[in-house]
N, C-alpha and C positions, 0 to 999 in steps of 0.2 A: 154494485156496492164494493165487490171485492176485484172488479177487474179481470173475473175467470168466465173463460167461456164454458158453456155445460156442453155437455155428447147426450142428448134427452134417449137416446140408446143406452148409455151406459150407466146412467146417473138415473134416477128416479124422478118425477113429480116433488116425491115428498123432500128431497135433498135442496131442491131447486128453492126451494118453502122454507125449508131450514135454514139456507144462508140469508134468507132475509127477516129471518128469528129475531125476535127482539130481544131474547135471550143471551147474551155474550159468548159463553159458553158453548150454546147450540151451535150459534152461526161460523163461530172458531171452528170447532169439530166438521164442522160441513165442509168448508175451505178448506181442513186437510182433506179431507174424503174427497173432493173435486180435487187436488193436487195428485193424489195418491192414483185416481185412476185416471187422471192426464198422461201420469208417468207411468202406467200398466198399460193404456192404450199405446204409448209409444213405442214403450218396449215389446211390446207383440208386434207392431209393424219393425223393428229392427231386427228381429228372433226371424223375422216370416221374409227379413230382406236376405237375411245373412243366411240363412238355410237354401235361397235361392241361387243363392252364390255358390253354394256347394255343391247342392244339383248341376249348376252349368259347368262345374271345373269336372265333376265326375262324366259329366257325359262327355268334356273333352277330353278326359284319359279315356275313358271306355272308346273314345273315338282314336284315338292313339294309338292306343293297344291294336285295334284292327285292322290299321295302317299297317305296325309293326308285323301284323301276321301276314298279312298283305306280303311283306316284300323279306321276310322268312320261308313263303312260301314260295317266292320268287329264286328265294335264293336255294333251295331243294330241288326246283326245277332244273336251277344251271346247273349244282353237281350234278344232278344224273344225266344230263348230255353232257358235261366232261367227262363221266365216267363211263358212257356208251365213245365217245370220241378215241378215248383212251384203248377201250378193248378195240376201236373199229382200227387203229393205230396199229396197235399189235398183229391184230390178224393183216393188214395191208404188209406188213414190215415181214412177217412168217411167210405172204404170200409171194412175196418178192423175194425173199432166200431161196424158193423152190423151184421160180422163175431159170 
């Protein structure tokens, strides 16, 4: 009658009954009501896309970040054998004056 498909999940029996009201009024009222939760169904599956989306970008900075520790810690590593390099430097260079 009106062209709308029903969700019998989300809409009732009696809605289903009402657009075919012979009532004017009723069956108005019903076709918003099938409108109104066509458009609450949608927007839950966009809410439920888009927070998905947030989840993946967060797990790839959390992924990121552990990368960056990764090669922070890589780079603590090389100071302290530059910084063993440096003393073994010294005492080779001290050992060689005494030579």
């Amino acid at each position: 009658m009106f062209g709308l498909t029903l969700s019998s999940c989300s809409l009732g029996h009696s809605v289903s009954n009402d657009l075919k009201s012979s009532n004017p009024a009723v069956a108005l009222q019903a076709q918003k009501v099938v409108e109104l939760q066509q458009q609450v169904d949608a927007q839950k599956r966009a809410y439920a896309d888009r927070k998905n989306v947030v989840k993946d970008r967060e797990r790839a900075v959390d992924n990121q970040k552990e990368q960056a520790d990764i090669e922070k810690k890589k780079l603590e590593g090389l100071k302290q054998q530059l910084d063993g390099a440096k003393q073994n430097l010294k005492g080779v260079k001290t050992q060689a004056k005494t030579q």
